[in-house]
Phi, psi and omega in degrees: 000163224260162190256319153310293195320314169270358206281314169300315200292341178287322181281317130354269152336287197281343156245015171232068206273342212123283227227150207286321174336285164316317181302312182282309167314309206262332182278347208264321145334306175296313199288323197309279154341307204291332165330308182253022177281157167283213152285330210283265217294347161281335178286325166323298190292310159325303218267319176280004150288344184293317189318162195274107157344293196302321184303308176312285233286323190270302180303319174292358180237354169095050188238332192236172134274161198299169161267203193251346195273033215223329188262158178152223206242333169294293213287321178258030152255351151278320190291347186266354186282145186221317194223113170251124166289149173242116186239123187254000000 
């Protein structure tokens, strides 16, 4: 697939998890990000969108621990995310 195409289709995702709380953590991550991602961290990032909003919101803020297929260097540039601007 087109390195654009998934790149919307990521964003997509991430800013429509359910609940705006997620919605503002996970897209506002992604746009913060996604720029300088490869394959290897847009397959990351796929794959942990399967994941449940409460489960994201609570390991990025340190309420749960991460699991291990989860840590790394991606899971600790969310847990380090502090301010997202929202722009309408």
């Amino acid at each position: 697939m087109d390195r654009d195409i998934r790149l919307k289709r990521l964003r997509f995702r991430a800013w429509h998890r359910g609940t705006r709380e997620a919605d503002y953590m996970v897209g506002g991550f992604f746009d913060h990000h996604s720029a300088s991602w490869g394959e290897a961290e847009m397959d990351w990032f796929e794959a942990f969108m399967e994941e449940q909003d409460v489960d994201i919101m609570a390991w990025a803020m340190g309420v749960e621990p991460v699991p291990a297929q989860w840590q790394g260097p991606m899971m600790e540039a969310l847990m380090r995310l502090d301010y997202i601007e929202v722009l309408k």
